[in-house]
C-alpha positions as CSV (number, residue, x, y, z in Angstrom):
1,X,-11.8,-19.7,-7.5
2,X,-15.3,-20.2,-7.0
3,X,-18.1,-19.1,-8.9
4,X,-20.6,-17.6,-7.1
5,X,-24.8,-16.9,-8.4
6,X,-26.5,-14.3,-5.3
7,X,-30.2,-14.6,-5.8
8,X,-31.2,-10.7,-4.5
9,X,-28.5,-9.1,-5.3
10,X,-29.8,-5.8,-4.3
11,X,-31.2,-6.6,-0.9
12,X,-29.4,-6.4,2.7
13,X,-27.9,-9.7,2.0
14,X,-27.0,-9.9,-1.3
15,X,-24.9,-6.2,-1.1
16,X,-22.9,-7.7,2.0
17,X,-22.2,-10.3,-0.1
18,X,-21.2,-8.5,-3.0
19,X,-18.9,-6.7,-0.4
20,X,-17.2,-9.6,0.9
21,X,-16.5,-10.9,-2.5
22,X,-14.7,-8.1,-3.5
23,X,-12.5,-7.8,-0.1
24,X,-11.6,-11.6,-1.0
25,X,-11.6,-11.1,-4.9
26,X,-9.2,-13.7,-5.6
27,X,-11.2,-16.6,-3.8
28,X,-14.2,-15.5,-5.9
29,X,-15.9,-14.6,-9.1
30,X,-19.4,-13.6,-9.4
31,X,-21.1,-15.6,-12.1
32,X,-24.7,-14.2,-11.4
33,X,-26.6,-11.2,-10.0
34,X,-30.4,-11.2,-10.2
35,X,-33.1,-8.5,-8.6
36,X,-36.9,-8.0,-8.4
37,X,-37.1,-4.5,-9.0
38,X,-33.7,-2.3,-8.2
39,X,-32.8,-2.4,-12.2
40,X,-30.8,0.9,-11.4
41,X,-28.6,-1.1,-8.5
42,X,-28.4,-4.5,-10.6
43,X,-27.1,-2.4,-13.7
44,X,-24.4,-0.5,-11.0
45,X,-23.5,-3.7,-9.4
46,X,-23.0,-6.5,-12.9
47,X,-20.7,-3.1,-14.6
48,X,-18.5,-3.4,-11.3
49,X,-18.4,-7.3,-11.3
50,X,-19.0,-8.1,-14.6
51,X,-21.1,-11.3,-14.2
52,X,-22.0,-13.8,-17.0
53,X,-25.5,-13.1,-16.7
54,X,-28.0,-11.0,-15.1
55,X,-31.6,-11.5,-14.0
56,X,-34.1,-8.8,-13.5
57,X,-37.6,-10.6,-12.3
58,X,-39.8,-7.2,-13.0
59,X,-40.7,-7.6,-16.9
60,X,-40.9,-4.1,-17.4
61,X,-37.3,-3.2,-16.2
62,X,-35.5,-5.5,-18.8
63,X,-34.9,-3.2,-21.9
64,X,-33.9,-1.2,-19.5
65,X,-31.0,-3.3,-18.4
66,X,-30.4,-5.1,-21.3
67,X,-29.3,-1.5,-22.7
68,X,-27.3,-0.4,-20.2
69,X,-25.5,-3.9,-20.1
70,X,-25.0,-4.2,-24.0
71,X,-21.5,-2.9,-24.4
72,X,-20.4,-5.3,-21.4
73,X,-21.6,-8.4,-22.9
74,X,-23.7,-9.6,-20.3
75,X,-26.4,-11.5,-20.4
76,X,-29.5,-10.3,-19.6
77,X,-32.8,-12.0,-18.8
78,X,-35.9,-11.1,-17.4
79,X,-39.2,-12.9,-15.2
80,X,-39.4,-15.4,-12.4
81,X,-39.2,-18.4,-14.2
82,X,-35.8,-17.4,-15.5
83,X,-34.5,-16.8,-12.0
84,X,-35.0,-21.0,-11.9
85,X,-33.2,-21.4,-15.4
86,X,-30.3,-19.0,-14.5
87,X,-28.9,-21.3,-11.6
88,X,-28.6,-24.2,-13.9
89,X,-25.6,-22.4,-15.4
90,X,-22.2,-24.6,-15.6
91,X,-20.2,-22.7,-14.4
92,X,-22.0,-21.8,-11.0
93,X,-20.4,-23.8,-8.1
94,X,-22.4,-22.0,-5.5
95,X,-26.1,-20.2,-5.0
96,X,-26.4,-17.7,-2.6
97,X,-30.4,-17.5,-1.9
98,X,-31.1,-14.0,-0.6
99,X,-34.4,-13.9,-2.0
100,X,-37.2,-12.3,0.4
101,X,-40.1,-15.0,1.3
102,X,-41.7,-17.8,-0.9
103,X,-39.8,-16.6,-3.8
104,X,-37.2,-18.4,-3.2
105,X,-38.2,-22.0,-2.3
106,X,-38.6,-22.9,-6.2
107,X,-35.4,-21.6,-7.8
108,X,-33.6,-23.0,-5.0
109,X,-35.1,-26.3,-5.8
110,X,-34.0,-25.6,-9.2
111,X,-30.7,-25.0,-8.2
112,X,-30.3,-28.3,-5.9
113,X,-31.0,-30.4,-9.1
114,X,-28.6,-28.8,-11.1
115,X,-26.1,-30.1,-8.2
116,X,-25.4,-26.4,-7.1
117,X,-24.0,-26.3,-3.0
118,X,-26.6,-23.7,-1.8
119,X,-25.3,-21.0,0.7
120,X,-29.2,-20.7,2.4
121,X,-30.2,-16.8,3.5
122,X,-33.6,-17.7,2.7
123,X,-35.4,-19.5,5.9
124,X,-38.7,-19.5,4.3
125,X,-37.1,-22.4,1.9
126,X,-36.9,-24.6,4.7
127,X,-39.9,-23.3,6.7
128,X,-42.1,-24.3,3.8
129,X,-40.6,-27.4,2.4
130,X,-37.8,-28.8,4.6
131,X,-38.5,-32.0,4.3
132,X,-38.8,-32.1,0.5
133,X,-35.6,-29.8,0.3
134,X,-33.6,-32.4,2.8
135,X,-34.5,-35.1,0.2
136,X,-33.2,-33.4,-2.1
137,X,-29.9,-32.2,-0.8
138,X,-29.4,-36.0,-0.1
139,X,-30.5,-37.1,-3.7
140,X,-28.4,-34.3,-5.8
141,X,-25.7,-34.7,-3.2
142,X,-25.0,-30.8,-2.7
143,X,-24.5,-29.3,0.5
144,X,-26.6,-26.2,2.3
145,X,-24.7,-23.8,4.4
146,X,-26.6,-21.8,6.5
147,X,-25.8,-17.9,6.0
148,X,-28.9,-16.9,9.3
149,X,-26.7,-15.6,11.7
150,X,-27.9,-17.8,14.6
151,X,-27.9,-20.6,12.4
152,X,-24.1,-20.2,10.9
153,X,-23.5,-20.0,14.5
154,X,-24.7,-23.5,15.0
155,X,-23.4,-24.8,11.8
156,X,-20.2,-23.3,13.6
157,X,-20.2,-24.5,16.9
158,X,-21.0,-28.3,15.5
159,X,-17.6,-27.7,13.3
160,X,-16.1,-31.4,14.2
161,X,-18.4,-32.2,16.9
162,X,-20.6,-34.2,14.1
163,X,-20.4,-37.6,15.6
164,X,-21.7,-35.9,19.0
165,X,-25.3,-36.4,19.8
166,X,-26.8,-32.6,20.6
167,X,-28.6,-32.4,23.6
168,X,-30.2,-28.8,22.7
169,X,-29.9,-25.8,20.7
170,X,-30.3,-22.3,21.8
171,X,-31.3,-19.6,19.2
172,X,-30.6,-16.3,20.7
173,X,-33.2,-13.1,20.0
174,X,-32.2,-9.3,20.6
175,X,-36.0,-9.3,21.4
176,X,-36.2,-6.0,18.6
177,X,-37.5,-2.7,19.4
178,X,-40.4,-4.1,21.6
179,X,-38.9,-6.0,24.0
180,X,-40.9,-5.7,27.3
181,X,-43.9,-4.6,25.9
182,X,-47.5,-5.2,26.7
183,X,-49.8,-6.4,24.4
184,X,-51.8,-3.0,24.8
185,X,-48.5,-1.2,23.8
186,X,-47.9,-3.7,21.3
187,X,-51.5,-2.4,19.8
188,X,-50.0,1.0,19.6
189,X,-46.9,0.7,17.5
190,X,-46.4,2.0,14.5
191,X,-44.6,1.2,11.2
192,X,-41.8,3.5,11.8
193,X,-41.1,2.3,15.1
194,X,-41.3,-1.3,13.9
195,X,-38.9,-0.4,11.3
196,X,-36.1,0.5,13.9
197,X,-34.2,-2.3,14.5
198,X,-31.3,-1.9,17.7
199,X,-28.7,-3.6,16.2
200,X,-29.3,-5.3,13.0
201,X,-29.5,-3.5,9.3
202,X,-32.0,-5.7,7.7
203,X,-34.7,-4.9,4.7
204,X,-38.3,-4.1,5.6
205,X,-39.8,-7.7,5.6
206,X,-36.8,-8.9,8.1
207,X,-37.0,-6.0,10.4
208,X,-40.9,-6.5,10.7
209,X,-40.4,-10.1,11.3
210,X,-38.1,-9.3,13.6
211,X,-39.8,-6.8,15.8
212,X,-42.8,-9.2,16.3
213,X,-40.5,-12.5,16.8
214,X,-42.0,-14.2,13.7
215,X,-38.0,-14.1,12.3
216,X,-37.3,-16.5,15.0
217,X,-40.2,-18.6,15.0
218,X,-39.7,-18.8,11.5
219,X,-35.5,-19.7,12.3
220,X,-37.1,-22.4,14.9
221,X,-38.6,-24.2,11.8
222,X,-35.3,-23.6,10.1
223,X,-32.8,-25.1,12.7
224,X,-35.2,-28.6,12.8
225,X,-34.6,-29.5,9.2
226,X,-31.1,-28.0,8.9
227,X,-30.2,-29.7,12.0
228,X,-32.1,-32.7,12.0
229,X,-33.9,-31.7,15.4
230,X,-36.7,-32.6,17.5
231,X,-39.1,-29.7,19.0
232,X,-37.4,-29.9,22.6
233,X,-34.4,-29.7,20.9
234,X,-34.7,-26.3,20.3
235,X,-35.2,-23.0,22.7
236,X,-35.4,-19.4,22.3
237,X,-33.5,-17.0,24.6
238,X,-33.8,-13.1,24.6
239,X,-30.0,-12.1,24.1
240,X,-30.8,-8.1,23.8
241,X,-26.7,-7.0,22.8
242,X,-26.8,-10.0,20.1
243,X,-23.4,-10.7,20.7
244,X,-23.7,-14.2,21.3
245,X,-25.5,-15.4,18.2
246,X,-26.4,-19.0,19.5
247,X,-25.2,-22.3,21.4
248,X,-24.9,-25.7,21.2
249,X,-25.5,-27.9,24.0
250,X,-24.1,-31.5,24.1
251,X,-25.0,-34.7,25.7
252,X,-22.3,-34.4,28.7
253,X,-23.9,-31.0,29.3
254,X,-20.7,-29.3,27.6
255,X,-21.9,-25.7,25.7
256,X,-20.2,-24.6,23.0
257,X,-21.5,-20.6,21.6
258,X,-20.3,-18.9,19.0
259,X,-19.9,-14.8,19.9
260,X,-19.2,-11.7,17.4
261,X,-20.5,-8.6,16.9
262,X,-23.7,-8.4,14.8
263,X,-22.8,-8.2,11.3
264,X,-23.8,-10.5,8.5
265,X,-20.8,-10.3,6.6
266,X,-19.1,-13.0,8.6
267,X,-21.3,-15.9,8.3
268,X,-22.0,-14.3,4.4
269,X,-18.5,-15.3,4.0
270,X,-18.2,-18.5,6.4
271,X,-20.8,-20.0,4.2
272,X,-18.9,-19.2,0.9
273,X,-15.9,-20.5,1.9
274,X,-16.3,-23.5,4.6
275,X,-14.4,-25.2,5.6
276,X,-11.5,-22.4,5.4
277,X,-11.9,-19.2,7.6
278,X,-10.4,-16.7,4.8
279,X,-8.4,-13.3,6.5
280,X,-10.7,-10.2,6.5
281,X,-10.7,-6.4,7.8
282,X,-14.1,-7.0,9.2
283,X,-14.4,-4.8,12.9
284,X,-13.6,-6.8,15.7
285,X,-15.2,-7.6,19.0
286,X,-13.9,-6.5,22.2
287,X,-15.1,-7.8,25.3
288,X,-14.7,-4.5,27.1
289,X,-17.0,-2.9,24.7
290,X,-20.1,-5.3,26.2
291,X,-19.0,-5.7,30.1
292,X,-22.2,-7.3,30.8
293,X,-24.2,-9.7,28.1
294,X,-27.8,-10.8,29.2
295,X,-30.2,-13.0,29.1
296,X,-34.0,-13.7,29.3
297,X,-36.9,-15.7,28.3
298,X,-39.3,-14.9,25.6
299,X,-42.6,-13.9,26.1
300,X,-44.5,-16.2,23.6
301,X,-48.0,-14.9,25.0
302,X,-47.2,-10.9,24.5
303,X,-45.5,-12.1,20.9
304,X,-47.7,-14.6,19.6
305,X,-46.0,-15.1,16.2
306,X,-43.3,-17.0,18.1
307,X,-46.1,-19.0,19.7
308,X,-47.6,-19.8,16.0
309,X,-44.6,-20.5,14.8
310,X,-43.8,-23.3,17.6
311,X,-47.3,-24.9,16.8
312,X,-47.6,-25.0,13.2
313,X,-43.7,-26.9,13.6
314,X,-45.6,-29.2,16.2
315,X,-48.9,-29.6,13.6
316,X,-46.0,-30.5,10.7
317,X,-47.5,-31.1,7.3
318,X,-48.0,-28.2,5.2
319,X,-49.0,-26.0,8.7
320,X,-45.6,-24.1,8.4
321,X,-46.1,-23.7,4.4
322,X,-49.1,-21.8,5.9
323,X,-47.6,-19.6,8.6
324,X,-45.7,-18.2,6.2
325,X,-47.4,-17.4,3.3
326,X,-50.1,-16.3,6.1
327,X,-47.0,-14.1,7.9
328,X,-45.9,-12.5,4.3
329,X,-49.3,-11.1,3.6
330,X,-49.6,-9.8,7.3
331,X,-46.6,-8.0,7.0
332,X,-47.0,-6.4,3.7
333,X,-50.9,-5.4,5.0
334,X,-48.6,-3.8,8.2
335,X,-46.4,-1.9,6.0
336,X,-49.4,-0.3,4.0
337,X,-50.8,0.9,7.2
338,X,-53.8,-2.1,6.5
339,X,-53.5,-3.9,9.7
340,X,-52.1,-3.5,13.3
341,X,-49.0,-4.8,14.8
342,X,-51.1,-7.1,17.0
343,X,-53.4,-7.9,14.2
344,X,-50.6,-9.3,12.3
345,X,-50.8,-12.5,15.0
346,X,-54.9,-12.5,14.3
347,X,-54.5,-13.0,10.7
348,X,-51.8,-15.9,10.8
349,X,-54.1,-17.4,13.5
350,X,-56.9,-17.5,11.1
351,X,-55.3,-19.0,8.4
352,X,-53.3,-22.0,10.6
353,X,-57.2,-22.7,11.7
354,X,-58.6,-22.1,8.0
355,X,-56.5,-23.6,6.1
356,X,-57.1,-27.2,4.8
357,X,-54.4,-28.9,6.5
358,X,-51.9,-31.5,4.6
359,X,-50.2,-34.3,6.2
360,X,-47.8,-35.4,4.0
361,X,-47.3,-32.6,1.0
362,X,-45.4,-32.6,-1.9
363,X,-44.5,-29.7,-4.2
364,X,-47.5,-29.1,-5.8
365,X,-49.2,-29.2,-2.5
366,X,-46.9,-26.3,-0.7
367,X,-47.8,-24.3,-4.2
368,X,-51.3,-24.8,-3.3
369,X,-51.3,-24.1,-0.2
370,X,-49.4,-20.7,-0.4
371,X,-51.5,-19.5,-2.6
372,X,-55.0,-20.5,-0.8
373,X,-53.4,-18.9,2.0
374,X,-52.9,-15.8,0.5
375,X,-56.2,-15.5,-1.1
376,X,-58.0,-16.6,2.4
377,X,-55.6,-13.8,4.1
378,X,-56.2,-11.0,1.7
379,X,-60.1,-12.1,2.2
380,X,-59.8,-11.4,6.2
381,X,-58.0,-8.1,5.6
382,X,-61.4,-6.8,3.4
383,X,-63.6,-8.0,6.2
């Protein structure tokens, strides 16, 4: 039985996983649940699982739950740092990172050098530091297995194929809401309609990213380290039904694709328990439900943020460090009605060009830069 630690218990990911776990309760035991600010859902979820201990990051919640959790004997600690303390836990034999953004590069970090396999939902890990984090994976000799959708996929499709070179990768996009879009319609939309994704069920930060392709400029980043890829190794293609989730092209030209309807509970659970493909109840996919699956390029020009993303991968350094901490004050501006859809792109222009650029960071570096980021970002938004 393994013990599993989910980082974000009470976002999009981390209640998938939590539903998972109990369809296949006798493969695993939940060790630790942690949130930022849903105490009420964290106090609801660790009396249903019974975890070991419980983390709730907003300081002001904890008496809260540490009163509600008394009579259950669970632990109960509260703050940031203690989300990097918790994962150090001995009985944890894998983290599942389903923390929004920056958040969750350091207690990841934390949970590598502990030796903890890392089931990764948070790209921005990688985005920021993948270099560091692949030196570490190698160093602590754990493993990181991709929970992304269009990564898993990958991660599937290369399933005994290891030893065979890959020619190219090809992460699908639905395109979101917008697809087809001008850039003068683009100017128009509004949060609401940003928030409406066609076929995914994601939180607000995801579904933003999402609708303006940064999520998959920011899954470009991702597949390079996690894959150990070159920039013309990877492409983008607008796959609007997202029923193909991505491929996998080999050096004798051979694809390989991995296909399923969207939900996230399948690679959730694909990444918990690899290499074994455990029996579940999860809907099927029929192929007469989706006659016709298409396929089209991207329009990097109308959606910048995939352009942005591409560049700061080629720049390197600390330039993707600073596309996303750049990206995550964009979108929170967007969501508090403080900046347009198309001035989202502006703002993470600004920054890549602002920004002092770092060649060859280290941790302390990436911490730097995120937060000059932020403060030069915040500053554009009061001009």
């Amino acid at each position: 039985m393994k013990k599993i630690a989910i980082l974000g218990s009470t976002g999009s990911i981390g209640t998938q996983a939590l539903d998972v776990i109990e369809e296949q309760k006798e493969f695993f035991q939940v060790e630790v649940l942690t949130a930022n600010r849903n105490g009420d859902l964290l106090i609801t979820q660790a009396k249903k699982f019974k975890p070991n201990a419980v983390v709730i990051s907003d300081e002001s919640q904890y008496q809260k739950v540490k009163d509600a959790l008394w009579e259950d004997d669970i632990k109960v600690y509260s703050g940031v740092k203690a989300l990097e303390e918790v994962v150090q836990m001995k009985d944890i034999d894998v983290v599942l990172t389903a923390l929004v953004g920056y958040a969750g590069l350091k207690p990841t970090i934390a949970a590598i050098k502990a030796g903890k396999h890392i089931a990764l939902a948070n790209k921005e890990t990688l985005v920021v530091a993948g270099e560091l984090i692949n030196e570490l994976v190698a160093k602590y000799k754990v493993n990181l297995y991709p929970v992304d959708s269009e990564h898993s996929a990958i991660f599937q499709c290369l399933t005994g194929e290891f030893l065979n070179p890959i020619e190219k990768i090809y992460l699908t996009a639905s395109g979101g809401p917008f697809r087809g879009y001008s850039l003068e319609q683009l100017a128009q939309v509004t949060k609401a309609q940003a928030l409406k994704h066609p076929n995914w069920d994601m939180g607000a930060k995801i579904t933003i990213d999402s609708a303006s392709m940064m999520n998959k400029g920011l899954e470009v980043i991702e597949a390079k380290w996690l894959f150990d890829l070159r920039l013309d190794q990877i492409d983008v293609i607008v796959h609007p039904q997202s029923i193909v989730h991505s491929l996998v092209q080999f050096e004798d030209g051979s694809m390989k694709a991995q296909m399923g309807l969207p939900d996230m509970k399948l690679p959730i659970q694909y990444a918990l328990t690899y290499p074994d493909r455990l029996k579940n109840e999860f809907t099927r996919f029929n192929f007469l439900d989706y006659p016709s699956l298409t396929f089209e390029a991207p329009d990097p020009k109308t959606f910048r943020n995939l352009a942005l993303a591409f560049k700061a991968m080629e720049m390197g350094g600390n330039a993707p460090c600073i596309l996303n901490a750049a990206n995550e004050v964009a979108v929170d501006a967007f969501l508090k009605d403080k900046i347009s859809f198309v001035g989202m792109s502006d703002l993470i222009e600004k920054s890549l060009e602002q920004v002092s650029f770092i060649e060859k960071p280290n941790l302390e570096d990436y911490v730097s830069t995120d937060e000059q980021t932020r403060i030069q970002a915040n500053s554009y938004l009061k001009n």
